[in-house]
LOVOMI-965273 format. One record per residue (C-alpha): residue in three letters; x, y, z. Coordinates in steps of 0.05 Angstrom, whole numbers, plus 5000, padded with zeros to 4 digits. Example, Ala and Ser with C-alpha at 12.3 -4.5 7.8 and 13.67 -1.06 7.14 Angstrom:
LOVOMI-965273
ALA,5246,4910,5156
SER,5273,4979,5143
end
This chain:
LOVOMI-965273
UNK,6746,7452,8746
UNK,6678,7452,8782
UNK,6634,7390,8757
UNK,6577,7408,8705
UNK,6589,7480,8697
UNK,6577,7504,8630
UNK,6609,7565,8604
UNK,6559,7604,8576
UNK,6553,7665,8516
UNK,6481,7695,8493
UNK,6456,7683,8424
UNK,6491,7721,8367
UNK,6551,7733,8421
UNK,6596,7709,8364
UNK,6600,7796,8344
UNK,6581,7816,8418
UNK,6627,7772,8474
UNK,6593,7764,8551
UNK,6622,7767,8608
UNK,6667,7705,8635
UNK,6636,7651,8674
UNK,6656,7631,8751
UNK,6711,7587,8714
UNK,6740,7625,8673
UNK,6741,7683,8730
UNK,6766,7639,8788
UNK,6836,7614,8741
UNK,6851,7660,8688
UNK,6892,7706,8728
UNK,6928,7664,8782
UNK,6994,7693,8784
UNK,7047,7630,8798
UNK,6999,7573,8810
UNK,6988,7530,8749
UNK,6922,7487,8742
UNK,6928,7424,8712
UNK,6872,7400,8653
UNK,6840,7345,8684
UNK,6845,7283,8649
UNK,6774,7262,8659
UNK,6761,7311,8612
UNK,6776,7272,8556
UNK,6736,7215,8582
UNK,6684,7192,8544
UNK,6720,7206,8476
UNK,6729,7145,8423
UNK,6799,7111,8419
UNK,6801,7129,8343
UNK,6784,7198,8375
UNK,6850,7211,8406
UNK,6908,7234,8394
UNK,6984,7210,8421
UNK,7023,7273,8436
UNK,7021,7322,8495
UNK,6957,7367,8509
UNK,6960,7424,8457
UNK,6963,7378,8396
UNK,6911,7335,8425
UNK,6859,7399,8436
UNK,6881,7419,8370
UNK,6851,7349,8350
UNK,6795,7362,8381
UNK,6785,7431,8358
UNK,6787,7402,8281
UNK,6734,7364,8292
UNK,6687,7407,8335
UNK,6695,7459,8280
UNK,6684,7410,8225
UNK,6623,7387,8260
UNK,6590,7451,8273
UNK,6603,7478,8208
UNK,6556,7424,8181
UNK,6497,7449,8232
UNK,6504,7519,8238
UNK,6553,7543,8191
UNK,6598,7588,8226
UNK,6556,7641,8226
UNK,6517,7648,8291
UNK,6508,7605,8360
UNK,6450,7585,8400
UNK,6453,7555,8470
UNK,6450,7502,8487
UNK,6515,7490,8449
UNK,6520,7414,8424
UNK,6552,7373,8477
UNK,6611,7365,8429
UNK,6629,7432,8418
UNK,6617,7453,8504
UNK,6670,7396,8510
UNK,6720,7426,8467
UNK,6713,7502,8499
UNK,6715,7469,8567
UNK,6774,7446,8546
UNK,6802,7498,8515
UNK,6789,7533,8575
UNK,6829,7481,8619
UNK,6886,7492,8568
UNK,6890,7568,8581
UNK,6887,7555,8654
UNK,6946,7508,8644
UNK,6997,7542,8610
UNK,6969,7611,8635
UNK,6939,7648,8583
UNK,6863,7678,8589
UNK,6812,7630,8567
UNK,6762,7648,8516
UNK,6691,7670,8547
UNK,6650,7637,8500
UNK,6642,7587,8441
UNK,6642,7652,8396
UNK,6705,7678,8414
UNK,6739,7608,8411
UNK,6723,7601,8344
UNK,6759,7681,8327
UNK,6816,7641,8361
UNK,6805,7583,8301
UNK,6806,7632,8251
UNK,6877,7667,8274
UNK,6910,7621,8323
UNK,6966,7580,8284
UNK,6980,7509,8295
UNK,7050,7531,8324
UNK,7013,7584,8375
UNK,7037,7563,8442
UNK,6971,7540,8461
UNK,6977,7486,8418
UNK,7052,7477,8401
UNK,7040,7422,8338
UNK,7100,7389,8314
UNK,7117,7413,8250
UNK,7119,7347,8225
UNK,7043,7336,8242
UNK,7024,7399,8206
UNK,7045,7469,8174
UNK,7066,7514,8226
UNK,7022,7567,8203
UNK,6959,7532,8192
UNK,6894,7548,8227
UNK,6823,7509,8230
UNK,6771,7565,8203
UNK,6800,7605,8139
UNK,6811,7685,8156
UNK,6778,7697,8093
UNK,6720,7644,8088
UNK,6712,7635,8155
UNK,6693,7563,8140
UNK,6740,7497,8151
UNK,6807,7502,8126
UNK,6828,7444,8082
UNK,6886,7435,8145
UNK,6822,7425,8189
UNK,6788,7380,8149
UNK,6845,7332,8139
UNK,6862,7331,8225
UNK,6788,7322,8232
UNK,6796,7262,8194
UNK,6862,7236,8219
UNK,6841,7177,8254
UNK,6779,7181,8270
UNK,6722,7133,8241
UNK,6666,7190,8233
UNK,6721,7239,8201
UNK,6704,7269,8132
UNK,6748,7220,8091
UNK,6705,7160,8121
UNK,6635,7199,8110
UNK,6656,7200,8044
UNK,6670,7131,8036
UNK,6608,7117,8076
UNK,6563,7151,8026
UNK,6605,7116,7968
UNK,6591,7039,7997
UNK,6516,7056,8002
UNK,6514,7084,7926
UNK,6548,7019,7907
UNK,6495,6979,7937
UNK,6440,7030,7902
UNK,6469,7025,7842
UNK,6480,6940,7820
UNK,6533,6944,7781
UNK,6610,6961,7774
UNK,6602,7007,7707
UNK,6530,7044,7738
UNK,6575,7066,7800
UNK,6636,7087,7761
UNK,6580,7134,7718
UNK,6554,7162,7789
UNK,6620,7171,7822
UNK,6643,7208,7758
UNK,6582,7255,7765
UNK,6591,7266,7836
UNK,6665,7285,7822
UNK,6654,7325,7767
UNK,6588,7367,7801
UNK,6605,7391,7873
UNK,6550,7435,7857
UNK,6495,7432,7805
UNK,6438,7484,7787
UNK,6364,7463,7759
UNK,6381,7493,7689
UNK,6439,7442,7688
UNK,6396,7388,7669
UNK,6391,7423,7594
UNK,6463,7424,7594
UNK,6467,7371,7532
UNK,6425,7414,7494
UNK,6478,7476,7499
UNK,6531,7432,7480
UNK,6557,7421,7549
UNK,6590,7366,7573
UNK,6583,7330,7647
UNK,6504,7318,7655
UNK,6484,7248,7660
UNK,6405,7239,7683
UNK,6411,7165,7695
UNK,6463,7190,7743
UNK,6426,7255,7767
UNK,6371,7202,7789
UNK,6415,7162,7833
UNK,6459,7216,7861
UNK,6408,7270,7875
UNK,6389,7254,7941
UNK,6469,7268,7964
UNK,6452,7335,7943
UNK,6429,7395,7998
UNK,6408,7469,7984
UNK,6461,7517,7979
UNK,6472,7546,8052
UNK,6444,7608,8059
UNK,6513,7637,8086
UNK,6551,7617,8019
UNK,6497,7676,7991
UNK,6523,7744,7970
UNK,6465,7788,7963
UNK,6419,7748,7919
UNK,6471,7704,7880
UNK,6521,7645,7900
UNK,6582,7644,7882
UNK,6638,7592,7852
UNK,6705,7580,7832
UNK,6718,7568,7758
UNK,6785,7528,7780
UNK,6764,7474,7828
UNK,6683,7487,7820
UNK,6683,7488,7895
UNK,6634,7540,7929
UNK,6669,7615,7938
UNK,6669,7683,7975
UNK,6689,7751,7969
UNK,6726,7785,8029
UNK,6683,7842,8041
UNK,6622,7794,8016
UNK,6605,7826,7948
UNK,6586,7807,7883
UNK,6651,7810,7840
UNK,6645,7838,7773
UNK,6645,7779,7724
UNK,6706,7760,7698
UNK,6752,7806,7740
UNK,6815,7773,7770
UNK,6813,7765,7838
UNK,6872,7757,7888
UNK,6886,7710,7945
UNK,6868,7760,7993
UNK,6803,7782,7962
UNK,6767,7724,7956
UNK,6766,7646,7987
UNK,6742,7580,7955
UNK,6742,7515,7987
UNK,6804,7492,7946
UNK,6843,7553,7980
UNK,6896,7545,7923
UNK,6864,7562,7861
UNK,6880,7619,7808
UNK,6824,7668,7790
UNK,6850,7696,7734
UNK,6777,7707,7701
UNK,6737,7720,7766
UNK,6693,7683,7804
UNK,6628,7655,7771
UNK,6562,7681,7798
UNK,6511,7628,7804
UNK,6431,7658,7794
UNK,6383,7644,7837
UNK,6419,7596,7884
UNK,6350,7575,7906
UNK,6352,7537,7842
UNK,6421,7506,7871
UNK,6443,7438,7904
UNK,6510,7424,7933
UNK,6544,7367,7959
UNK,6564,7356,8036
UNK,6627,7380,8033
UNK,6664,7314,8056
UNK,6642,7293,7980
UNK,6675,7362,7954
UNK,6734,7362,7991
UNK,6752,7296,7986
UNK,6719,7267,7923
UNK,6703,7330,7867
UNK,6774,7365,7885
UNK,6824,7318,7874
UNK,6775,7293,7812
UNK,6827,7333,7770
UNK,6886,7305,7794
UNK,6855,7231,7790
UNK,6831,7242,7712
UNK,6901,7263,7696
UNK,6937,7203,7727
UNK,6886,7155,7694
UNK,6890,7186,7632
UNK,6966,7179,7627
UNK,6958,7107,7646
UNK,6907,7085,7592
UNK,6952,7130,7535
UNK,7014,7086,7568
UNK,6969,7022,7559
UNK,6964,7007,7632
UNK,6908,6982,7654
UNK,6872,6989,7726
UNK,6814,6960,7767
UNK,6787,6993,7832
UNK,6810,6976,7902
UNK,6745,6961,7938
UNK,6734,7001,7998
UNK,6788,7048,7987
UNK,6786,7123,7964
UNK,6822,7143,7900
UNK,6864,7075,7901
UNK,6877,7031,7839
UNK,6902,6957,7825
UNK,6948,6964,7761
UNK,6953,6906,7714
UNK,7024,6912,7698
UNK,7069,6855,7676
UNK,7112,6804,7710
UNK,7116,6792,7785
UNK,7104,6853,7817
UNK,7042,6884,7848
UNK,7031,6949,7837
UNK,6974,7005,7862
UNK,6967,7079,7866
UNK,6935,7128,7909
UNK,6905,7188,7882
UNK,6903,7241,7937
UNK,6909,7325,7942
UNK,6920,7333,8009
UNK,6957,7402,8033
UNK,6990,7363,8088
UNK,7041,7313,8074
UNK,7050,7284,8150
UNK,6974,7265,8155
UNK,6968,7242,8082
UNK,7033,7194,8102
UNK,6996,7179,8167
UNK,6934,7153,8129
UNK,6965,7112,8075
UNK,7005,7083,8137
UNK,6942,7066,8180
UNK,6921,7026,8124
UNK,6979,7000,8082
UNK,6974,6978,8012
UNK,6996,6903,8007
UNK,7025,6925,7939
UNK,7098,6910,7918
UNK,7101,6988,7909
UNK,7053,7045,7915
UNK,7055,7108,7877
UNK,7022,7160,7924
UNK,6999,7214,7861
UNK,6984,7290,7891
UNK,6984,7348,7841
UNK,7049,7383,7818
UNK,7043,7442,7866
UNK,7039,7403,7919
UNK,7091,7361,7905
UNK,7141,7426,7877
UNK,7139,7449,7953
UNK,7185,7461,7993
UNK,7192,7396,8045
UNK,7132,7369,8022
UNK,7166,7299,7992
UNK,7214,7298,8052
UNK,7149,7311,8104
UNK,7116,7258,8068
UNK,7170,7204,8070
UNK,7190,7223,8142
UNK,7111,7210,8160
UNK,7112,7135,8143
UNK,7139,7079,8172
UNK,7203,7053,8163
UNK,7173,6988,8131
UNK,7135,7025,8081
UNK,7185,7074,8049
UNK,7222,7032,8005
UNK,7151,7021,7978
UNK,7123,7087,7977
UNK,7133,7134,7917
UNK,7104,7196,7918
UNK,7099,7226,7847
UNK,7047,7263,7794
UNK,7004,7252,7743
UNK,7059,7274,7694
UNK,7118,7223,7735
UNK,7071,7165,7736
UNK,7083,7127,7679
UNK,7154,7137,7685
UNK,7156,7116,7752
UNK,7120,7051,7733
UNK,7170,7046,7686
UNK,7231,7049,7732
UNK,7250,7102,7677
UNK,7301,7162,7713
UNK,7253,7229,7718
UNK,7249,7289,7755
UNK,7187,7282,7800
UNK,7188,7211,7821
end
């Protein structure tokens, strides 16, 4: 691969493709001579920032992030040269892969990113282990054409400036801002509980609607950002009733309130959620804030999941304290002996939420690992999950649900647990 060639596209190419650079012409079509991806390529990289496995998992890796990344900055929607230097890296080597296993490279940042949005994680160019992640997962949702969940979590597998570590990040500094244990625990609740707020949600209280807290709003507002102009459709925003996560219609529409709306029609960030009454349309998103979507993904969606499990502890009489430094993880004051915590996670795959408990291991007697009951009713999903962690950890590693908790705790025979 020639040194400091950059593979170029012209602005808006993401609906209009160029022609192929001098790399991508010189290698695509060698017939029988196979060009190796340099390893220098991944030079420069963090350690955090790689991955053990052979090529294709590793550039899917990569991929996760660079999509994560530039979804932040320019939000999927259109690309202007100079690319950042993260996202050249990751078509170069996308490119380098091609060339490698010889399939035509992609001629532009653009077109990689159509490859994102249809190119499974078992496509031969990547060839993930099942174990790692679903075989049919992708990094940019068909519908949303924004992160998948799947990318989100492999973004953040790992790697110290992934989203699960922003979000603890932010979380540390609002500790600091806010001086005391009870003060956070209001903010944090907020946070979870508003992914996205609108100006007229301040006079919530006065319509009888619950979830406003000013002394909170005051401390948590400057986490908040305008609502991205692509999440517009026509002059409204739109969000899910479910997972209050922000939302899109396929053909980028504005739904008729309170009509059900399929899978295939429409795409929220939770990817999951049923629509039975529609999607609700948010006026004037002008008016809007939103969270960076670390904080949604991985703070205001599994909020549900977390208020069950605690809920069913305090009705059980169990009380709990907050692991410092640690996302969604609880001390439980339980008698006898034993140590007990639990991890409050919804995490669609099993392998990387096995490989993050693992890379930092609860010194616990036992830890209940709670995820919501769909997740857990799949198919594989406990056995991926158990498979994932070490050996030393699984005889203290119980996955289970808000509803198996208790019993669990309890050492009491259940379904779930």
């Amino acid at each position: 691969m020639a040194r400091g060639r950059r593979l170029r596209s012209l602005p808006g190419a993401f609906l209009r493709p160029v022609r192929s650079s001098t790399l991508v012409r010189s290698g695509a079509r060698r017939r029988g001579r196979r060009v190796n991806a340099p390893t220098a390529a991944y030079r420069g990289n963090p350690p955090e920032a790689r991955e053990a496995g052979d090529a294709g998992t590793e550039l899917f890796c990569e991929l996760a992030r660079a999509v994560a990344a530039l979804a932040d900055i320019q939000g999927l929607r259109s690309f202007t040269l100079p690319y950042p230097g993260f996202a050249q890296r990751a078509l170069d080597r996308t490119v380098a892969r091609c060339l490698d296993i010889g399939h035509t490279p992609p001629r532009s940042l653009p077109e990689m990113w159509e490859w994102c949005r249809s190119r499974t994680a078992a496509d031969p160019l990547f060839g993930v282990s099942a174990s790692f992640v679903a075989p049919d997962a992708t990094l940019v949702h068909p519908v949303g054409l924004m992160p998948t969940r799947t990318c989100l979590e492999v973004a953040s597998h790992r790697h110290t400036a992934g989203a699960d570590a922003e979000v603890r990040t932010l979380l540390d500094e609002l500790v600091a801002r806010c001086g005391s244990d009870e003060r956070f625990r209001r903010c944090r609740r907020f946070l979870a509980r508003n992914p996205v707020v609108h100006q007229e949600d301040r006079f919530a209280v006065r319509r009888n609607k619950a979830g406003w807290n000013n002394d909170a709003w005051t401390r948590v507002r400057d986490l908040y950002r305008p609502v991205p102009e692509f999440l517009y459709v026509d002059d409204v925003a739109l969000r899910c009733p479910t997972c209050g996560l922000p939302a899109l219609t396929h053909d980028r529409t504005v739904p008729l309130p309170g009509r059900p709306m399929a899978a295939e029609e429409a795409w929220c960030e939770g990817e999951e959620c049923p629509r039975d009454g529609g999607l609700e349309l948010i006026r004037k998103p002008k008016l809007a804030l939103v969270q960076p979507r670390s904080l949604r993904v991985f703070l205001a969606l599994p909020q549900a999941v977390e208020e069950a499990a605690l809920s069913g502890l305090e009705a059980a009489g169990i009380g709990w304290s907050s692991v410092s430094g640690e996302l969604g993880a609880y001390r439980l004051r339980v008698t006898g002996d034993e140590t007990v915590e639990v991890r409050i996670r919804d995490r669609l795959e099993p392998g990387l939420l096995a490989a993050g408990i693992a890379h930092s291991p609860p010194s616990a007697d036992r830890t209940f690992v709670v995820v919501p009951q769909r997740l857990a009713d799949r198919t594989g999903y406990r056995a991926r999950f158990t498979s994932g962690l070490p050996a030393s950890l699984r005889e203290r590693m119980v996955l289970t649900t808000p509803t198996g908790l208790v019993p669990g705790i309890r050492g009491e025979d259940q379904a779930d647990a």
